[in-house]
C-alpha positions as CSV (number, residue, x, y, z in Angstrom):
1,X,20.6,50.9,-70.4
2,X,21.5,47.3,-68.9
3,X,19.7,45.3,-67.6
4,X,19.4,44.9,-63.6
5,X,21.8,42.3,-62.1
6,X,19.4,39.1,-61.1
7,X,20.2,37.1,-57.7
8,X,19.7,33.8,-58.6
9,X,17.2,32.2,-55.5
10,X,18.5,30.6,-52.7
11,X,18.6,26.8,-53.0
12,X,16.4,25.4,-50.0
13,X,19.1,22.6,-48.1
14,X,15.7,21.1,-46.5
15,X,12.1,21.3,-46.4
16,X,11.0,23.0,-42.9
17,X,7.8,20.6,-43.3
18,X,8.0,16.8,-43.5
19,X,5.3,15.4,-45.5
20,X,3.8,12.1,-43.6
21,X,5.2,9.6,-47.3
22,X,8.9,11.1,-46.3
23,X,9.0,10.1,-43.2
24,X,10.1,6.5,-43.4
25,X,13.0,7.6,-45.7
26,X,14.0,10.4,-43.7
27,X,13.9,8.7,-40.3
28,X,14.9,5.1,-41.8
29,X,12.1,3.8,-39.8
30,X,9.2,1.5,-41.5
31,X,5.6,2.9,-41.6
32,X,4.5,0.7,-39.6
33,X,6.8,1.6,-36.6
34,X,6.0,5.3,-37.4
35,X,2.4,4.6,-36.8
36,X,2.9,2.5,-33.9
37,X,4.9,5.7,-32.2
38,X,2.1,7.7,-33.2
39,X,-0.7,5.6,-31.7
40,X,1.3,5.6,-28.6
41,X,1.8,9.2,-27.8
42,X,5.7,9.0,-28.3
43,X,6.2,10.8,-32.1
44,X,5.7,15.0,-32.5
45,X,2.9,16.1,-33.6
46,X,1.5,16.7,-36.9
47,X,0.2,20.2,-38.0
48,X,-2.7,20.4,-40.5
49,X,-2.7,22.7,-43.2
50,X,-6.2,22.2,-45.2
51,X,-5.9,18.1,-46.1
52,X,-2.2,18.2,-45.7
53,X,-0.9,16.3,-42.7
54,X,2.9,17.2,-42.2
55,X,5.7,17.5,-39.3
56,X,8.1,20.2,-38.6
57,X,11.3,19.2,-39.5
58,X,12.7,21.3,-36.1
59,X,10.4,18.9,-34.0
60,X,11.3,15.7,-35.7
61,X,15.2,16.8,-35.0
62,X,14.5,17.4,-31.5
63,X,12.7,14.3,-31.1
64,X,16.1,12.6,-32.7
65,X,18.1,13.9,-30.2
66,X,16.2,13.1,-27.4
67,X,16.2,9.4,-28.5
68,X,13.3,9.1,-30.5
69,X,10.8,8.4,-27.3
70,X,11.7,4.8,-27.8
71,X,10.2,4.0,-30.3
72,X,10.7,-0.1,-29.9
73,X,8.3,0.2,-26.5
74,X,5.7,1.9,-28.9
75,X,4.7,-1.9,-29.9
């Protein structure tokens, strides 16, 4: 009797949650600038899963394409 065919998984193109280290790479902004969006209302918001901080990558795309809340008056 053969054995059953196996489908090999699907590779994943892109995390749907951002961890808060990935960010800077991701967005190509520093930490620092990051933070200072954060502190000043104009970044999504994190969810919380246990200890784990993280972004939705969704909301971090919309937030792109709606110019980033300018981030250069988050200072």
């Amino acid at each position: 009797m053969p054995d059953a065919p196996t489908i090999p998984p699907r590779p994943i193109e892109s995390p749907l949650l951002v961890r808060e280290r990935s960010l800077p790479a991701l967005l190509g902004l520093s930490r620092a600038t990051i933070r200072r969006a954060m502190a000043a209302g104009k970044f999504p918001k994190c969810i919380r899963i246990g200890r784990c901080v993280a972004w939705r990558r969704a909301d971090l795309e919309v937030w792109i394409a709606n110019g980033c809340g300018s981030v250069e008056g988050a200072r």
